[in-house]
N, C-alpha and C positions, 0 to 999 in steps of 0.2 A: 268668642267672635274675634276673627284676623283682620286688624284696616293694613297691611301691610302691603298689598297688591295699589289701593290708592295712591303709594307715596312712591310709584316707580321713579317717578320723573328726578321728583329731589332725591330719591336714594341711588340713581343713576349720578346724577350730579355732584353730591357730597362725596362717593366712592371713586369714581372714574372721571378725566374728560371724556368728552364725546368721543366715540370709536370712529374710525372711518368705516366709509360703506365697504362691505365685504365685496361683491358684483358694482365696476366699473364696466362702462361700454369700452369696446375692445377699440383702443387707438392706432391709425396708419400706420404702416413704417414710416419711416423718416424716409424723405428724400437726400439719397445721399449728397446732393450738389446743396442744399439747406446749410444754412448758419445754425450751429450749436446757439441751443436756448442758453439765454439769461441762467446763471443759477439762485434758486430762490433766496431770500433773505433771510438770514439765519434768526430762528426763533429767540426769542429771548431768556435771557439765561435763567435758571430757576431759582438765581438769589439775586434776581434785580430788581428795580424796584416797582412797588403795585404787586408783586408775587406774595401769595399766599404760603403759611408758614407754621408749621406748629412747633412754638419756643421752649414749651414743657409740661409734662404731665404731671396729674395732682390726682391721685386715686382715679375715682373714674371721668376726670374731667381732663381737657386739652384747653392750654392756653392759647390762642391763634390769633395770628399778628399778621399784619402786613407790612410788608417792606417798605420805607421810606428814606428818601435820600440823604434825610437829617441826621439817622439813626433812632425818631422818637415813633416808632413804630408803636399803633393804634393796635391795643390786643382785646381781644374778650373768649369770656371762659364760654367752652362749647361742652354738651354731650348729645350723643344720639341715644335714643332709644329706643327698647328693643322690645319686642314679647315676646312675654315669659316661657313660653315652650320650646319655641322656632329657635327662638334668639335674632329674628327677622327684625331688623331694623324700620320702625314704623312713626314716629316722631324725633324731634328736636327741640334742644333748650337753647338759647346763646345770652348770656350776662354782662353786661358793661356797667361800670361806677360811674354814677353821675356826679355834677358838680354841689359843692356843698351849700349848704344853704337852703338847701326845697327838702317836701316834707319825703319824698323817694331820696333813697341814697345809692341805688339800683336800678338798672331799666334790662327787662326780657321780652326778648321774641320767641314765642312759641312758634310751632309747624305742628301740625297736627292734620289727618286726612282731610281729603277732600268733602267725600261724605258724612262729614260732622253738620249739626242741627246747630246752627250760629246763633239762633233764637235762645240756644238755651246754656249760652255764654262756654268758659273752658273754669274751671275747678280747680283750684288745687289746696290739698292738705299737705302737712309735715305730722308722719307715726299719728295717723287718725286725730288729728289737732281739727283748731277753728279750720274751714271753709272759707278761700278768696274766691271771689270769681273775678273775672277781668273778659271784656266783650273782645270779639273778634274783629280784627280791623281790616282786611282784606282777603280774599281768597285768589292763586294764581294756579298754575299751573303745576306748580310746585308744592300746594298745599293750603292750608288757611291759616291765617296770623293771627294770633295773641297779642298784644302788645302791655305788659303786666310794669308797672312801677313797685317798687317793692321798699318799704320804710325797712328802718333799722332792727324794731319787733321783726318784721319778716326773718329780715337776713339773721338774725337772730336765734330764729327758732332753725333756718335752717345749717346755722351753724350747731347746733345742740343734737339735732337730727339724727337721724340713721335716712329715714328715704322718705322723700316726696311724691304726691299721687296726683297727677293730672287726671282731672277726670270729662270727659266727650260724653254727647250723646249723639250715636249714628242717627242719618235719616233714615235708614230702611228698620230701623229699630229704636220708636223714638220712647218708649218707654223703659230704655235701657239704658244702664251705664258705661262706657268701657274705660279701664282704671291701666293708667302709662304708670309704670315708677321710673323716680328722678335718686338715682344714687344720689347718697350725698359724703359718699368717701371721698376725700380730699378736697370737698368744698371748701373747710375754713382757708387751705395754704391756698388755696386757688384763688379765692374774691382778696386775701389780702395782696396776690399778687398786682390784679386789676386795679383795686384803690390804690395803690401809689402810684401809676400812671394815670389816675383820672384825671381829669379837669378840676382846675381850683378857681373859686370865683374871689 
């Protein structure tokens, strides 16, 4: 079973800005005795700041930063995910290091389809390990959120790992499971990059 048609909107989003409309209503001529328009205001450059940025790849993850005028540009490790036949991109993970001292030393946002059974939480193992589940915290347009804290044991096992299993249950199929893997090639260089720009308390 394919959720991959539910996540048009974010998989529009994450690949592409928005297209312009193909069919525009057909505009007058210009009168020629008219004043030449205004010319528009030049967009913003794509290494300014608030611009989105991918700093460096770690196996199958992307480090993504944002531009700041400071230069202490806020990164967190991202991947999409995909199923296994298509290669159709159908979820997302994003990881951020939190500040030290709490019993999480991780924070993830899950996306995962629309038509997920929120009742019946999101899953995830590491190579058929223990079972977390973590509730969903909202659902948009764009997909339903996860909002997963993750201790040291976690990041642990998912440093040791080969591949992570988020696991859904559809509502048109609620006695079903459907199983996302989370590569976890280049995890360890990847979250070490993140903890040294975390937050320190």
């Amino acid at each position: 079973m394919t959720l991959r048609h539910s996540l048009l909107p974010l998989l529009v989003t994450l690949a592409t800005a928005m297209p312009t409309w193909a069919q525009e209503a057909a505009q007058p001529a210009a009168d020629p005795a008219a004043p030449a328009a205004e010319a528009a205001p030049a967009a913003p450059a794509a290494d300014g700041v608030g611009q989105a940025y991918v700093a460096k790849t770690f196996g199958d993850w992307d480090l993504r930063c944002i531009r700041t005028a400071d230069g202490a540009d806020p990164c967190q490790l991202h991947q999409l995910l995909k199923e296994k036949d298509s290669e159709e991109p159908v979820a997302q993970i994003t990881i951020v290091g939190l500040p030290e001292g709490g019993e999480a030393v991780a924070g993830a946002n899950i996306v995962v389809p629309l038509e997920t059974l929120l009742t019946q939480q999101l899953n995830i193992t590491v190579d058929g390990g223990e079972t977390r589940r973590f509730p969903f915290t909202y659902c948009s347009e764009a997909g339903c959120v996860a909002r997963a804290g993750f201790t040291k044991a976690d990041i642990d096992a998912f440093r040791k790992g080969k591949v992570a299993t988020i696991s859904v249950v559809p509502v048109i199929a609620p006695d079903r499971l459907v199983n996302i893997d989370v590569s976890l090639a280049g995890f360890t260089a990847g979250f070490d990059s993140i903890t040294e720009t975390a937050p320190k308390n």
